[in-house]
C-alpha positions as CSV (number, residue, x, y, z in Angstrom):
1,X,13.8,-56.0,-9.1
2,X,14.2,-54.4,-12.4
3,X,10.2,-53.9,-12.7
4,X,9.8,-52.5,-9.6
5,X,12.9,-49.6,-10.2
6,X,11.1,-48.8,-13.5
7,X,7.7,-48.3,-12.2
8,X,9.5,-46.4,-9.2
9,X,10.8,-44.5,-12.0
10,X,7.5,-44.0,-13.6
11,X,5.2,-43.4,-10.6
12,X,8.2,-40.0,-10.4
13,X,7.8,-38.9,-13.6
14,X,5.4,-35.3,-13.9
15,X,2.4,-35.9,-15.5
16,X,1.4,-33.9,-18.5
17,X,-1.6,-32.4,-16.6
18,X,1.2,-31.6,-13.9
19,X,3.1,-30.0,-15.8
20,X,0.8,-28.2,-17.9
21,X,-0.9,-27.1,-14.4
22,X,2.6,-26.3,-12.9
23,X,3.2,-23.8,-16.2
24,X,-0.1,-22.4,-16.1
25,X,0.2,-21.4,-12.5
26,X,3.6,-19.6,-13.0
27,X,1.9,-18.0,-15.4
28,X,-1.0,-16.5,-13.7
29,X,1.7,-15.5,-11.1
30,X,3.6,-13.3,-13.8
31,X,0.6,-11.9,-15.5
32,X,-1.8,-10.9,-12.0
33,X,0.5,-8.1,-10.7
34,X,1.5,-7.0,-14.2
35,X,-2.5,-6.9,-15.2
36,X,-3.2,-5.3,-11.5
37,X,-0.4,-2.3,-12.4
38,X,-1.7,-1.8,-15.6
39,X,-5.4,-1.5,-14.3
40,X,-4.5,1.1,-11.2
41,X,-2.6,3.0,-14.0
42,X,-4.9,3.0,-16.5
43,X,-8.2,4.1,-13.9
44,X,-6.2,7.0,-12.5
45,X,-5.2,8.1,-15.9
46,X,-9.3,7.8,-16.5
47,X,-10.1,9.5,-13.7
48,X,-7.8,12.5,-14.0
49,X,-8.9,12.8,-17.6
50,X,-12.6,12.8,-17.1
51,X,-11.9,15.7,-14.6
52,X,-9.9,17.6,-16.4
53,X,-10.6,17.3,-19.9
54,X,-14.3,18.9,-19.1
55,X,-12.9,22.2,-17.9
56,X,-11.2,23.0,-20.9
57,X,-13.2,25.3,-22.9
58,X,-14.3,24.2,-26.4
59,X,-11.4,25.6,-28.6
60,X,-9.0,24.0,-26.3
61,X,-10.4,20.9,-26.1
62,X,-8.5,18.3,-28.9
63,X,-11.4,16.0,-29.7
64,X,-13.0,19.5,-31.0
65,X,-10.8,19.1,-33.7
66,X,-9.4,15.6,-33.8
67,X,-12.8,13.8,-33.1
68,X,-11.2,11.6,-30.3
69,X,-9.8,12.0,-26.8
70,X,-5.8,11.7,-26.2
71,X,-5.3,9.6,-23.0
72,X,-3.0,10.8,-20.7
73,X,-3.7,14.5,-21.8
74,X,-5.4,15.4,-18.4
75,X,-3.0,14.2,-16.2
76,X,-0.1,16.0,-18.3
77,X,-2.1,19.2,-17.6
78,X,-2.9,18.5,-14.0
79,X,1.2,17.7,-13.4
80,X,1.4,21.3,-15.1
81,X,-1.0,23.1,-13.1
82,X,0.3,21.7,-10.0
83,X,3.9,22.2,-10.5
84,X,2.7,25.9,-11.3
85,X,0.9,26.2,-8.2
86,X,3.8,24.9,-6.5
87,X,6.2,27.9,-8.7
88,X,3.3,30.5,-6.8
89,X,3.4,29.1,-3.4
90,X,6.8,29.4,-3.2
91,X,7.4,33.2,-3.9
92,X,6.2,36.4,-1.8
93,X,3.4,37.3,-4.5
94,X,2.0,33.6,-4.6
95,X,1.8,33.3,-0.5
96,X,0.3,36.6,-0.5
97,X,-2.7,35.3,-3.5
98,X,-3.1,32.1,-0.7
99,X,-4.0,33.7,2.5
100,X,-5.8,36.7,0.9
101,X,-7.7,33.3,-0.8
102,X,-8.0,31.5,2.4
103,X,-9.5,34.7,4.6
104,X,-11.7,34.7,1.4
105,X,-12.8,30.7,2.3
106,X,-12.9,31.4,6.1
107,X,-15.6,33.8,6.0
108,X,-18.0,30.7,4.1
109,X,-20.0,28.8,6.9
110,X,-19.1,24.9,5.3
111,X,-16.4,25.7,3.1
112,X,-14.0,26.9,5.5
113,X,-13.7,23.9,8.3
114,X,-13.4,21.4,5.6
115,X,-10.5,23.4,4.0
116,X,-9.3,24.3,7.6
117,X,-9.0,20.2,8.0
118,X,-8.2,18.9,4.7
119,X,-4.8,21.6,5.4
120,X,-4.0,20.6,8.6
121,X,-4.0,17.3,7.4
122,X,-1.9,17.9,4.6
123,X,0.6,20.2,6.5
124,X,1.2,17.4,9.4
125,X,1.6,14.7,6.9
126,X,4.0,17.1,5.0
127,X,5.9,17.7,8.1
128,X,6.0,14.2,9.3
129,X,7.3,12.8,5.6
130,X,10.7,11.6,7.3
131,X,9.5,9.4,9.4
132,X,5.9,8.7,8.6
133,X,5.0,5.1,7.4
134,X,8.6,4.5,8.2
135,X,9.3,2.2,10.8
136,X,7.2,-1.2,11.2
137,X,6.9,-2.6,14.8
138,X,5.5,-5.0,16.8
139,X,3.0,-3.8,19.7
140,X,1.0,-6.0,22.1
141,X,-2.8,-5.0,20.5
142,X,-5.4,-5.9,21.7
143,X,-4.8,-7.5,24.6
144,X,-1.3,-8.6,26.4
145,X,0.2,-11.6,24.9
146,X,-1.3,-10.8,21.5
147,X,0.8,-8.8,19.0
148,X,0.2,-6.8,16.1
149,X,2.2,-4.8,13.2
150,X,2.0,-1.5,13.0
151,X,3.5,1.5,11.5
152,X,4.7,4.5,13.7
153,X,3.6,7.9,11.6
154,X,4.6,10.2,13.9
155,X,5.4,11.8,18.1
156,X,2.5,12.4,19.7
157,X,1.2,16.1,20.0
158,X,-1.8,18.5,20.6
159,X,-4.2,17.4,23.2
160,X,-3.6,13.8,24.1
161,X,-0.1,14.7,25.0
162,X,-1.4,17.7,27.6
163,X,-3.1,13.7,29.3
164,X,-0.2,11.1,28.5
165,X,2.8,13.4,28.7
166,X,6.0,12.4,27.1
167,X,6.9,9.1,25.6
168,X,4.5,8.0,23.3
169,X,4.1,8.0,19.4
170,X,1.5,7.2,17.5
171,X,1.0,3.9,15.4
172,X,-1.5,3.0,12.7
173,X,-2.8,-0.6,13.1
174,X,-3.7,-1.7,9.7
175,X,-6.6,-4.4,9.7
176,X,-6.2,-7.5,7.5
177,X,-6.4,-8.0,4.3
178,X,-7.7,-4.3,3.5
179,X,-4.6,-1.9,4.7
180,X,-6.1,1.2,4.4
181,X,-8.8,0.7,8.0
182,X,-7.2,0.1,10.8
183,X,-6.7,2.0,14.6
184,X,-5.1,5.0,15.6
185,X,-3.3,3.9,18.9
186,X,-1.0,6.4,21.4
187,X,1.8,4.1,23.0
188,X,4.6,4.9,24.5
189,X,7.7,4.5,22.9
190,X,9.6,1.8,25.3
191,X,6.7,-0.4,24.6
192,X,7.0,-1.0,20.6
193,X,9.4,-3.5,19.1
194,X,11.4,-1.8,16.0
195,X,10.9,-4.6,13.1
196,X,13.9,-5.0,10.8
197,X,11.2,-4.9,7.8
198,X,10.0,-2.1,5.3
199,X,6.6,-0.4,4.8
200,X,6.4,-2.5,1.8
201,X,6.8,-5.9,3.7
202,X,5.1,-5.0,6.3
203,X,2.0,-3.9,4.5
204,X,2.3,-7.5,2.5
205,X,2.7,-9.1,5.0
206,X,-0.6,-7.3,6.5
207,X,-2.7,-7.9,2.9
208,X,-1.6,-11.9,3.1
209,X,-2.4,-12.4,6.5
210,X,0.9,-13.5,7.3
211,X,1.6,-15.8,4.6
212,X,4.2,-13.2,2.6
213,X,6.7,-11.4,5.2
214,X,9.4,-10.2,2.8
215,X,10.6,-10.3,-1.2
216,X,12.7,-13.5,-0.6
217,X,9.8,-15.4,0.6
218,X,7.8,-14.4,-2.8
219,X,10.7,-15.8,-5.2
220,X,11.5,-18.8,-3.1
221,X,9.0,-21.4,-0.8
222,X,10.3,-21.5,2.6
223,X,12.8,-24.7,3.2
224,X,10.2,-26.0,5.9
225,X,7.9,-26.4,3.3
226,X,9.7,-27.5,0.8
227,X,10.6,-30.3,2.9
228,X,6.7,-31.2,3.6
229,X,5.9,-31.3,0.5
230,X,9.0,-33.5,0.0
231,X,7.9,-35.8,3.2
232,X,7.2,-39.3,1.3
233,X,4.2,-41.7,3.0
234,X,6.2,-43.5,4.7
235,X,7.2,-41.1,7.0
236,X,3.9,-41.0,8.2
237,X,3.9,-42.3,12.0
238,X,0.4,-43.4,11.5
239,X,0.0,-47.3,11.1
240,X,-1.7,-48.5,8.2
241,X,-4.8,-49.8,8.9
């Protein structure tokens, strides 16, 4: 009786591959979104340099003097520049500059549509910031019976709405595990479920393919399978053969 509770005992005790495993894995859990941040940070800070940097003239250019490149220095001026664009578009003189620049743009054949677009774009996004991306739901895509999440970005307006009338939004339907495709659907707004969720659950719960669905699941296994994990042999209904 004795013997058998010991190597009971035993057979429960971690291994030390286990355990090493077990440590190595938490790990690899810490380091991959810390290493993933510092790699999106550190290309955008890249990118913005390269772009930058070359349109300084010579004298203004640091490595003229110092021999090197200072990272980070483009994106400081680019914050500058923008916020001083921002200073000029507010004020009488600085909207006057924009359209006499813009009737300038109009009157160039390939130049002027893609502006013309790229602004609209920007302006309905702008005007839309309040609720765009805000609010996940649930519609019945692509087919009823079948549901998918989606994110409403905004009423519907311009020409579809002369056809479908009041009532509908629009909702982006992200595609899994790459967020940024998806579908552009008009549905009315009695027919989309509200989710109790943020963009940022929603969209991991998009990238995982279901298998993340909030911040609590991250730091904690679900109790269902916890308890699989858990379920000793025995509990297997199948007989032994």
């Amino acid at each position: 009786m004795t013997q058998d509770i010991s190597e009971e005992t035993e057979k429960n005790k971690p291994s030390l591959f286990r355990w090493v495993r077990n440590r190595f894995i938490a790990g690899v859990i810490v380091a991959l979104p810390i290493l993933v941040v510092i790699t999106v940070i550190s290309w955008l800070v890249n990118l913005v340099d390269g772009n930058v940097i070359k349109f300084l003239p010579g004298k203004l250019n640091p490595r003229t003097y110092l021999g090197f490149d200072i990272p980070g220095l483009g994106l400081i001026i680019a914050l500058i520049v923008l916020f001083i664009l921002g200073v000029l578009a507010s004020n009488f003189f600085g909207k006057a500059l924009i359209r006499a620049g813009e009737r300038l743009l109009a009157r160039v054949p390939v130049v002027s549509p893609t502006y013309n677009a790229v602004k609209q774009i920007v302006t309905t996004v702008a005007a839309q910031k309040d609720r765009a991306f805000r609010d996940v739901c649930l519609i019945e895509y692509p087919r009823k019976g079948l549901w998918a999440i989606g994110f409403v970005t905004a009423d519907l307006e311009g020409a579809p709405q002369a056809h479908l009338k009041d009532g509908y939004v629009c909702v982006f339907v992200p595609t899994t595990p790459n967020p940024t495709s998806g579908f552009l659907l008009f549905v009315k707004e009695k027919d989309i479920k509200i989710l109790d969720m943020t963009p940022e659950e929603g969209a991991k719960m998009i990238i995982s393919g279901g298998m993340v669905s909030s911040n609590e699941v991250v730091e904690e296994e679900p109790k269902s399978l916890r308890e699989h994990l858990r379920r000793k042999p025995k509990d297997d209904p199948t007989p032994p053969a």
